[in-house]
Backbone bond lengths (Angstrom), bond angles and torsions (degrees), N, CA, C in turn:
res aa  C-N    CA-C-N  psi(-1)  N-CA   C-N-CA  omega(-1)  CA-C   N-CA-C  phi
1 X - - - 1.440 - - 1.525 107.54 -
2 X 1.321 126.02 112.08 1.123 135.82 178.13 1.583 126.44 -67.25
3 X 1.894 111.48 -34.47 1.324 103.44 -170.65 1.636 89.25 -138.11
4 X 1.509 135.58 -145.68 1.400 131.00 -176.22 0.933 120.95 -144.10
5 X 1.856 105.84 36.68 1.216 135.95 150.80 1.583 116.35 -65.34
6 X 1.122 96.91 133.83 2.055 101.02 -177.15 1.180 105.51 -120.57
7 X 1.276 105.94 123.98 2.320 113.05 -165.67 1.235 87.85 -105.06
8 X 1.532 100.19 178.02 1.588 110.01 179.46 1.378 105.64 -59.08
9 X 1.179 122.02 171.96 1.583 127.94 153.14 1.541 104.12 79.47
10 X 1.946 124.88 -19.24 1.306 89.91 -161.24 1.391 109.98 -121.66
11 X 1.405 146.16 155.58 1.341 143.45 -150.37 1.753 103.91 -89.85
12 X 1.408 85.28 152.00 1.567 94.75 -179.37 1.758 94.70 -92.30
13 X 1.150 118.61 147.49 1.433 116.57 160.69 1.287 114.03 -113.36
14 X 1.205 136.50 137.78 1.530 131.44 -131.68 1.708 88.28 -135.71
15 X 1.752 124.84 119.58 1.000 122.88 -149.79 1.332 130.29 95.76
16 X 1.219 116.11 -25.72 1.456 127.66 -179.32 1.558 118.93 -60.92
17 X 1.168 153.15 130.96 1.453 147.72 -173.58 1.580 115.22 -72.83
18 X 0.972 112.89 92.35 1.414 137.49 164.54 1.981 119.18 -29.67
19 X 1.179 111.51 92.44 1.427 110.14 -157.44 1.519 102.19 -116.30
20 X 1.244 119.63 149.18 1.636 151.92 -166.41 1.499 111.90 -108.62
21 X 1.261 125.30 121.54 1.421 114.51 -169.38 2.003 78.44 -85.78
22 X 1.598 102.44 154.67 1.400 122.22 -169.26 1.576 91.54 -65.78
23 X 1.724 142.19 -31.91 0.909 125.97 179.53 1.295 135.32 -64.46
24 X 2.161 117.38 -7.74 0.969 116.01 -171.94 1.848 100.04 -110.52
25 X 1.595 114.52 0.68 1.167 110.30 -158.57 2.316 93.26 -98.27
26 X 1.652 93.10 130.69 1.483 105.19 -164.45 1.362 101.57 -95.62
27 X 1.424 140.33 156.51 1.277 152.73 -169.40 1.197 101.95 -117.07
28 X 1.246 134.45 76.62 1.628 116.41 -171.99 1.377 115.92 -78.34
29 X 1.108 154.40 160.28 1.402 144.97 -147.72 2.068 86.62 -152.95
30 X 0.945 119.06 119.46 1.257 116.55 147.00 1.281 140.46 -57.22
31 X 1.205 125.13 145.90 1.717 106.70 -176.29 1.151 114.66 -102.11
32 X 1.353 124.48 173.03 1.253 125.73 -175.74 1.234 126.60 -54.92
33 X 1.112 101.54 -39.33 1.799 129.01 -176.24 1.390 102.43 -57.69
34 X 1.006 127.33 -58.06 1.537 131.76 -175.31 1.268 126.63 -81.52
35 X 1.567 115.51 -3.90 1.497 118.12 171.26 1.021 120.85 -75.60
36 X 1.550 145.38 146.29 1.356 127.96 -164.88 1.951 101.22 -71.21
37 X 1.499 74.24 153.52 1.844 85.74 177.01 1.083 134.60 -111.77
38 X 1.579 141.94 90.67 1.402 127.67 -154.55 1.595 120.22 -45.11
39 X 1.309 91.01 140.94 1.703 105.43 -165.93 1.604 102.73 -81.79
40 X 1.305 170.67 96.94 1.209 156.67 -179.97 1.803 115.71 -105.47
41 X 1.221 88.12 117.46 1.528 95.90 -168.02 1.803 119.63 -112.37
42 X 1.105 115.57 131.75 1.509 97.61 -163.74 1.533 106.05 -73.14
43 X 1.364 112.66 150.58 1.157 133.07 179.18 1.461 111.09 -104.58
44 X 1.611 124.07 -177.19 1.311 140.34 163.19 1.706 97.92 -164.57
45 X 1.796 99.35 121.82 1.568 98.01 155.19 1.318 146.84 -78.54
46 X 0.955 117.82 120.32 1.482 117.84 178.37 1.591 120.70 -96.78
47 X 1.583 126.92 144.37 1.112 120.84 149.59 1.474 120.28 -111.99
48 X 1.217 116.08 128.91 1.256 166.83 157.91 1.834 129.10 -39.08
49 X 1.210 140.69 50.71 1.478 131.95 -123.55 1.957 70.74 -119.83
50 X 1.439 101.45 110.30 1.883 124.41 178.29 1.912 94.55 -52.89
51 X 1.242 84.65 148.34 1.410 103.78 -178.08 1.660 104.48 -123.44
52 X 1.581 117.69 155.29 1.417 106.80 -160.28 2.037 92.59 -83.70
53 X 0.856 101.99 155.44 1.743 114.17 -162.71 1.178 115.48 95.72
54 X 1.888 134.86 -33.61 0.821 127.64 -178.92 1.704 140.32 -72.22
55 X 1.652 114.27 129.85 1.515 108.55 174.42 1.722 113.68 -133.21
56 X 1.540 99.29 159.05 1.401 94.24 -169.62 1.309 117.57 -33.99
57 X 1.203 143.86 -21.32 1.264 149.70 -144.99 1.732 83.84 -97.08
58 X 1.390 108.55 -92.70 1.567 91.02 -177.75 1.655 143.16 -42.19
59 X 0.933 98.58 -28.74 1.417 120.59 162.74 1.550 116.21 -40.58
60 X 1.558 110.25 -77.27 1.125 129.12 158.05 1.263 128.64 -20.94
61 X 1.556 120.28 -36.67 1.262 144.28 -150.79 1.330 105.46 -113.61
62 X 1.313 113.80 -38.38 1.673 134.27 -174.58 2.129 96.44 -67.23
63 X 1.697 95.34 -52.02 1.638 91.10 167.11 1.420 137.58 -103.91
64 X 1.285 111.75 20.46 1.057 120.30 -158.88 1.575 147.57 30.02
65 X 1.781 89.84 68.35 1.959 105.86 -159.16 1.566 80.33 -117.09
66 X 0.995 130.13 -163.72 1.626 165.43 -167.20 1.195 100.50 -114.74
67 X 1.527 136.76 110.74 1.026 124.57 162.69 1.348 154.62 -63.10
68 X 1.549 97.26 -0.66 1.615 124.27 171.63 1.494 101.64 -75.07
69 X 1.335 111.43 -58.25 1.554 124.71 -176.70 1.447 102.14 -41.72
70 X 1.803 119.32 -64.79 1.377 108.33 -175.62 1.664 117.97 -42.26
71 X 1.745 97.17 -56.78 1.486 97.46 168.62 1.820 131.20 -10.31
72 X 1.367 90.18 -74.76 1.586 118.62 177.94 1.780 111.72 -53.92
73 X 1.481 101.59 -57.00 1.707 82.40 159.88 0.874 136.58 -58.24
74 X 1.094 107.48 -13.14 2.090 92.81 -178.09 1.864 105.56 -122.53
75 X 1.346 104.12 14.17 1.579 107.42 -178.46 1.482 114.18 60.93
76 X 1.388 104.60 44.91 1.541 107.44 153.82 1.592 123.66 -107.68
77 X 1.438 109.06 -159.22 1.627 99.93 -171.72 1.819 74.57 -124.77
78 X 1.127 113.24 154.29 1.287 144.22 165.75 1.684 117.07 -38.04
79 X 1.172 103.93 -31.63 1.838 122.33 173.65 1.332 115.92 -99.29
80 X 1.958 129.68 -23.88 0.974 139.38 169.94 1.357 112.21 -11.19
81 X 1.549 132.16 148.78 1.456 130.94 -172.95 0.906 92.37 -131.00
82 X 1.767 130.80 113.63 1.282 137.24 -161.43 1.834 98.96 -100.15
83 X 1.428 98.68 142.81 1.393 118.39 155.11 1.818 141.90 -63.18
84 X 1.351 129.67 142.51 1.427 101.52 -171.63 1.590 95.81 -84.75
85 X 1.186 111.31 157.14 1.529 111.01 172.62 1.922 108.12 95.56
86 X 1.067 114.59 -28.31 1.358 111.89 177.03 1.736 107.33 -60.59
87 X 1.379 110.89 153.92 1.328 120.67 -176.69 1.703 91.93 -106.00
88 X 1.537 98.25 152.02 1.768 122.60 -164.48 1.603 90.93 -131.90
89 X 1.660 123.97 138.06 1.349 122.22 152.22 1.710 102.22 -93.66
90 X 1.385 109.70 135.01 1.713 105.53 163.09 1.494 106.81 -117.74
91 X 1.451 118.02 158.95 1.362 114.42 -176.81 1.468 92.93 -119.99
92 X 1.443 117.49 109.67 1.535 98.38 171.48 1.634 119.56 -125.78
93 X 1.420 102.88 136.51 1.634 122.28 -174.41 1.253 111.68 -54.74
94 X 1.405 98.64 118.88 1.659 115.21 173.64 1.534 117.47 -88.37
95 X 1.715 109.63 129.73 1.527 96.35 169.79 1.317 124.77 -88.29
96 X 0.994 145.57 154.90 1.744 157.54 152.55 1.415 85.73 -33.42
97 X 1.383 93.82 129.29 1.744 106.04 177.33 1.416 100.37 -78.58
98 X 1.474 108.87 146.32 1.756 123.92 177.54 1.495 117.44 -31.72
99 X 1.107 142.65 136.80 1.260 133.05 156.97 1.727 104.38 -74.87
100 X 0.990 115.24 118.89 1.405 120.68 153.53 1.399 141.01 -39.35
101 X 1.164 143.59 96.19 1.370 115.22 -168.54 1.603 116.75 -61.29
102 X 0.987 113.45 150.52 1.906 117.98 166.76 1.443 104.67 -80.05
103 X 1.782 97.05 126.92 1.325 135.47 -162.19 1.336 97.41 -73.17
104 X 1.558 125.00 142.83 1.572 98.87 179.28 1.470 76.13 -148.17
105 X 1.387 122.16 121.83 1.439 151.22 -176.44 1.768 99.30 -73.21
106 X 1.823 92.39 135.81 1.939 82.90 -177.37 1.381 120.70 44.59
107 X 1.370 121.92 53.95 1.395 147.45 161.42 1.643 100.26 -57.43
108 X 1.070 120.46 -59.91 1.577 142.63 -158.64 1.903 93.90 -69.11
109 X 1.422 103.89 -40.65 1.847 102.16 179.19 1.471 113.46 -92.52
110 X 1.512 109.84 -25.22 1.561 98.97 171.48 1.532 123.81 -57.09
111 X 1.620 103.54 -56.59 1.527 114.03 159.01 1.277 124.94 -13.20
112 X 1.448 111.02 -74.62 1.427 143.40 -176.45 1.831 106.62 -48.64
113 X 1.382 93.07 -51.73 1.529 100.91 -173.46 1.902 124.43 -73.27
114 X 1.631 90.85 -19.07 1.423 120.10 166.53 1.609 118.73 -58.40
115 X 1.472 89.42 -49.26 1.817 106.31 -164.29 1.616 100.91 -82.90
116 X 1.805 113.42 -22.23 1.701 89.18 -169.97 1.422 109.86 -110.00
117 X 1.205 111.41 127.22 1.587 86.97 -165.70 1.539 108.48 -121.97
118 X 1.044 137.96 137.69 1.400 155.09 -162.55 1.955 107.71 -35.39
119 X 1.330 129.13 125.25 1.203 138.50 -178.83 1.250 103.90 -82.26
């Protein structure tokens, strides 16, 4: 049986591997556009010198990172029971400073001067 067409008269065999002539089988290729795209976000390092009370959890919270993440920087486990005096790396995400709006002097008369317009 060449294709997985079933004619009169002839038996299906049930289990049998179901095959594609290579001319109907498609290669789809994803595009670039849609592949995920690494996200890169600016950072700044900090060190971190533990204070007695302190655990990743507050820590974490104090800079607002993930506390697994801190974990992972510094090669601890997530439950780790930190010491006072031990040194911590933190990586923390910087935002793009504000755009400012442009100041536009006599806002209140441009308006005004917009709306009245000569008779």
């Amino acid at each position: 049986m060449q294709n997985n067409i079933i004619g009169i008269g002839e038996k299906l065999l049930v289990g049998q591997p179901k095959t594609l002539p290579k001319s109907l089988i498609v290669d789809y290729q994803i595009s670039p556009y849609l592949e995920p795209q690494e996200v890169v976000i600016p950072t700044i390092e900090i060190d971190y010198e533990v204070k007695p009370g302190d655990s990743l959890w507050s820590i974490s919270q104090l800079y607002e990172v993930p506390h697994s993440d801190l974990a992972k920087w510094n090669n601890l486990s997530a439950s780790s029971i930190l010491k006072p005096g031990t040194q911590l790396t933190l990586f923390i995400p910087q935002a793009d400073k504000p755009k400012q709006p442009q100041k536009r002097q006599n806002l209140l008369q441009d308006l005004q001067k917009s709306l009245i317009q000569p008779r």
